[in-house]
DSSP file (Angstrom, degrees, kcal/mol; ACC not computed):
  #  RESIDUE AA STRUCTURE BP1 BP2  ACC     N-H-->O    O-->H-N    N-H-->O    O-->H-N    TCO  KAPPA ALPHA  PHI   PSI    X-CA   Y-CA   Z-CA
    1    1 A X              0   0    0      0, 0.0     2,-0.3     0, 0.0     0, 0.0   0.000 360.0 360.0 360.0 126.5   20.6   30.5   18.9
    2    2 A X    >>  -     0   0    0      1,-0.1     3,-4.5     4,-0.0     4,-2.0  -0.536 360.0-105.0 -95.7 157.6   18.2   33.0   19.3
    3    3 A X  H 3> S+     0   0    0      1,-0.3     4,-3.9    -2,-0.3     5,-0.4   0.759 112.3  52.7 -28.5 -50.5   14.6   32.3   20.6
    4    4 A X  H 34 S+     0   0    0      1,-0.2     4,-0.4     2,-0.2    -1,-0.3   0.774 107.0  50.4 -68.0 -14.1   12.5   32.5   17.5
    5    5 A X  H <> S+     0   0    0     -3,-4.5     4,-3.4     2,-0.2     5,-0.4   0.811 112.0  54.0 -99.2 -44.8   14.7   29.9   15.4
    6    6 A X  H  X S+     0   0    0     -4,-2.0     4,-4.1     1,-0.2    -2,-0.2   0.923 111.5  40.0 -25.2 -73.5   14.4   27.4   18.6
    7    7 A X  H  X S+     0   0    0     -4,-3.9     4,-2.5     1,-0.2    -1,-0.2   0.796 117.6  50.5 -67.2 -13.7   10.8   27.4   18.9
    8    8 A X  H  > S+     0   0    0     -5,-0.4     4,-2.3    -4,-0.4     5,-0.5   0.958 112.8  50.5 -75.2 -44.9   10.5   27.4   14.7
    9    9 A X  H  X S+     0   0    0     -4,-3.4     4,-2.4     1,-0.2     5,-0.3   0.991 114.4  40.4 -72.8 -47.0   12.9   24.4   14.9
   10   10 A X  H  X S+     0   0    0     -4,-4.1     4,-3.2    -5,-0.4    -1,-0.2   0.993 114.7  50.7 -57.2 -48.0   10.7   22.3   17.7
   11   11 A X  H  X S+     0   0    0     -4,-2.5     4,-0.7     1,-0.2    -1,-0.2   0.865 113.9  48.3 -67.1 -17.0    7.2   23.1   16.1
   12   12 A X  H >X S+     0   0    0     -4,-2.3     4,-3.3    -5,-0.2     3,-1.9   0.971 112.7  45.8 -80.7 -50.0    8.8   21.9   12.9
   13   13 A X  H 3X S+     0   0    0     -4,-2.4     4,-2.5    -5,-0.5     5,-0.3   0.970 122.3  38.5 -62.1 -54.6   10.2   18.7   14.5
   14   14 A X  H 3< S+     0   0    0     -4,-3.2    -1,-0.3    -5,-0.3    -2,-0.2   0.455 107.6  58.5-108.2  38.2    7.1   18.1   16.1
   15   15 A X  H <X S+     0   0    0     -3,-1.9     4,-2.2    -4,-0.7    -2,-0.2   0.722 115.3  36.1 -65.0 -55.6    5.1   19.0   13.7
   16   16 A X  H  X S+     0   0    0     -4,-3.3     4,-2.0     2,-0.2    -2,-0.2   0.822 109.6  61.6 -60.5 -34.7    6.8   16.2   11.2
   17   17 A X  H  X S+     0   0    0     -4,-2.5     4,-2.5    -5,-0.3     5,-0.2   0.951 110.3  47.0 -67.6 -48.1    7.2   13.6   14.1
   18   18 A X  H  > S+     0   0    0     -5,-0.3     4,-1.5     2,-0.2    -2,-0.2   0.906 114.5  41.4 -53.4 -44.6    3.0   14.0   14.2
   19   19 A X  H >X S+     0   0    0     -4,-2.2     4,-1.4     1,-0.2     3,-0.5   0.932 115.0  52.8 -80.8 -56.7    2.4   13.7   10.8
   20   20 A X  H 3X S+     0   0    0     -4,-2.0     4,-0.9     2,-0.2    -1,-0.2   0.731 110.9  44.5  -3.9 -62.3    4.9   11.0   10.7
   21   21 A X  H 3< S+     0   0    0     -4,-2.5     4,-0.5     2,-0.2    -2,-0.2   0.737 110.4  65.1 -72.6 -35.3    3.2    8.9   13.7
   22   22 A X  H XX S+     0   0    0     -4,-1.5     4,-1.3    -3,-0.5     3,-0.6   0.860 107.7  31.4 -56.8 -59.9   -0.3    9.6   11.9
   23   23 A X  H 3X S+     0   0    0     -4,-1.4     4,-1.2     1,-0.3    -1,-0.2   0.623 112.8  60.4 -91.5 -13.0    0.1    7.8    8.8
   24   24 A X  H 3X S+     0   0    0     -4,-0.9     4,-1.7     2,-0.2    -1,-0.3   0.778 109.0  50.6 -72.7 -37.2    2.4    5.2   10.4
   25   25 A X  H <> S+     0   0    0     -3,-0.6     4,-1.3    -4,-0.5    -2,-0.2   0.791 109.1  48.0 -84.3 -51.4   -1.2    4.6   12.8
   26   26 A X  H  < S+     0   0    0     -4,-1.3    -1,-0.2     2,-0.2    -2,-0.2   0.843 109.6  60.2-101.4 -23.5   -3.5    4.3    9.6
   27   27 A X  H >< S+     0   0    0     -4,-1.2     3,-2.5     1,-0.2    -2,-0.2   0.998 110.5  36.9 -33.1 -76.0   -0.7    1.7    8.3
   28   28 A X  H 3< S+     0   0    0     -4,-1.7    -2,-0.2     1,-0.2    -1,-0.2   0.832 118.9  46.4 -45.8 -34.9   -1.1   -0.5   10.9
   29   29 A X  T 3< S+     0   0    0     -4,-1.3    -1,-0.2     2,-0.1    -2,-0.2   0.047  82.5 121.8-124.2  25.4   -4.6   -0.2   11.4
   30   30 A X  S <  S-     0   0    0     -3,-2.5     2,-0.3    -4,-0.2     3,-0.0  -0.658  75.9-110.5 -70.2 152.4   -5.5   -0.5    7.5
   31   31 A X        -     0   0    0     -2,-0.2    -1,-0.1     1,-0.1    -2,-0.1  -0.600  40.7-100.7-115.1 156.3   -7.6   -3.2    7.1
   32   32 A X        -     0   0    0     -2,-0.3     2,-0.1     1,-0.0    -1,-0.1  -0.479  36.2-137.0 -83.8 153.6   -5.4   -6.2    5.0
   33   33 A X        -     0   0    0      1,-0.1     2,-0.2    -3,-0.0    -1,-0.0  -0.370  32.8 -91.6 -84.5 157.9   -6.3   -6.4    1.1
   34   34 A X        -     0   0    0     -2,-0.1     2,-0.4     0, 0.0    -1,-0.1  -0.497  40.2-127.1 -59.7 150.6   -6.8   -9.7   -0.4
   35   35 A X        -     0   0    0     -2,-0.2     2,-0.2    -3,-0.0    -3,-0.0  -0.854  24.8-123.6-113.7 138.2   -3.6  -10.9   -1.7
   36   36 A X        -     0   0    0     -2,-0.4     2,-0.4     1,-0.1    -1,-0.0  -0.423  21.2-109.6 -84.2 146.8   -4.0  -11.9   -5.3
   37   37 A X     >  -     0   0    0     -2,-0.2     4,-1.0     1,-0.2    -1,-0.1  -0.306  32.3-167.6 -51.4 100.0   -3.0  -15.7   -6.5
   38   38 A X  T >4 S+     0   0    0     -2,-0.4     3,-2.6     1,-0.2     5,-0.2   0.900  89.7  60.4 -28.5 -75.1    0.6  -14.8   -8.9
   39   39 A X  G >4 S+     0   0    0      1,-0.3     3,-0.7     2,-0.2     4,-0.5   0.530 114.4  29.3 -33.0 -57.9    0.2  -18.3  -10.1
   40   40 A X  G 34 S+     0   0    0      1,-0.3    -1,-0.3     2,-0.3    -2,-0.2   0.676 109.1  63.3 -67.2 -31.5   -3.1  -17.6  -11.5
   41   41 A X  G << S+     0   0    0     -3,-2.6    -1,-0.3    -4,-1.0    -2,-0.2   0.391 106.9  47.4 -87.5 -16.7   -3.0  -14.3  -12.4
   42   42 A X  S <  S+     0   0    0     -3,-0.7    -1,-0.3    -5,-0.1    -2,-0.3   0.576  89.8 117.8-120.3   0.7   -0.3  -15.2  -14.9
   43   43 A X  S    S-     0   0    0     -4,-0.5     2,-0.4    -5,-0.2     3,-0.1   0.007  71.7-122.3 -30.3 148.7   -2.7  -18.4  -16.2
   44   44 A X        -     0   0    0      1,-0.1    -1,-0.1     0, 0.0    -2,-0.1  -0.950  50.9 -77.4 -95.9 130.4   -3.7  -18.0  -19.8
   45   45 A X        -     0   0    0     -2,-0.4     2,-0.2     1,-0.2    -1,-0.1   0.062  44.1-108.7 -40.8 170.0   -7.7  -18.0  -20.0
   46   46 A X        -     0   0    0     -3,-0.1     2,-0.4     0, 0.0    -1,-0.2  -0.552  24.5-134.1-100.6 126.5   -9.3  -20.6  -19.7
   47   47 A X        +     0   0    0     -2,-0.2     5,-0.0     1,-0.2    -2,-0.0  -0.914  31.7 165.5-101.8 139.4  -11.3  -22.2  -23.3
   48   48 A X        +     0   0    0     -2,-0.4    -1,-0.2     1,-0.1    -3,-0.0   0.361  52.9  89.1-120.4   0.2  -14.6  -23.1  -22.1
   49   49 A X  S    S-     0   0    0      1,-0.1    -1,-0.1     2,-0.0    -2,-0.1   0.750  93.9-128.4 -48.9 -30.8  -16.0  -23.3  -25.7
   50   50 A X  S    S+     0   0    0      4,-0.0    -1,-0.1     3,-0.0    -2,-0.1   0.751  72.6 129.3  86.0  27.9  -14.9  -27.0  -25.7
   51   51 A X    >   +     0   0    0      2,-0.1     3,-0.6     1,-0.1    -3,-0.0   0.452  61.5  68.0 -74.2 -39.4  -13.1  -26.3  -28.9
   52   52 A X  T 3  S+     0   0    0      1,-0.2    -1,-0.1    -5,-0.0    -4,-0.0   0.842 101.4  46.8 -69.0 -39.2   -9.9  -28.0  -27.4
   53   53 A X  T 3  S+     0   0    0     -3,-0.0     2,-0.6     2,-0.0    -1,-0.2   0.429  91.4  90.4 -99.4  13.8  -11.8  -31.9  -27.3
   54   54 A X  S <  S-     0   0    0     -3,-0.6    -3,-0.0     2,-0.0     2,-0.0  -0.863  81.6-125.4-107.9 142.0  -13.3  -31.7  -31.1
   55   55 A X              0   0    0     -2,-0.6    -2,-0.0     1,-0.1     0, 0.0  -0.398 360.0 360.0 -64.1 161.5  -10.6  -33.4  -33.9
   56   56 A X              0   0    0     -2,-0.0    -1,-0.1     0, 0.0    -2,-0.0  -0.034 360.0 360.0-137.2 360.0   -9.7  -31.1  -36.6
């Protein structure tokens, strides 16, 4: 293998291994979302007209 394809093949490898390590770092150290309720989130609104307690 001659010289120049060596060093192209390490700066690439630890080019990618950096870039790689980088965004694996701001994973961990994202700060956690709330996690939203399913259960609720699949709820049908709510009537708060009060429409539901008059006879028809």
């Amino acid at each position: 293998m001659e010289t120049s394809a060596l060093i192209t093949m390490v700066l690439v490898q630890v080019a990618v291994t950096a870039i790689t390590g980088y965004f694996f770092y701001r994973v961990l150290t994202a700060p956690q979302r709330p996690e939203p309720d399913s259960y609720t989130d699949n709820d049908p609104p709510e009537d708060t007209t009060g429409d539901h307690l008059v006879d028809k």
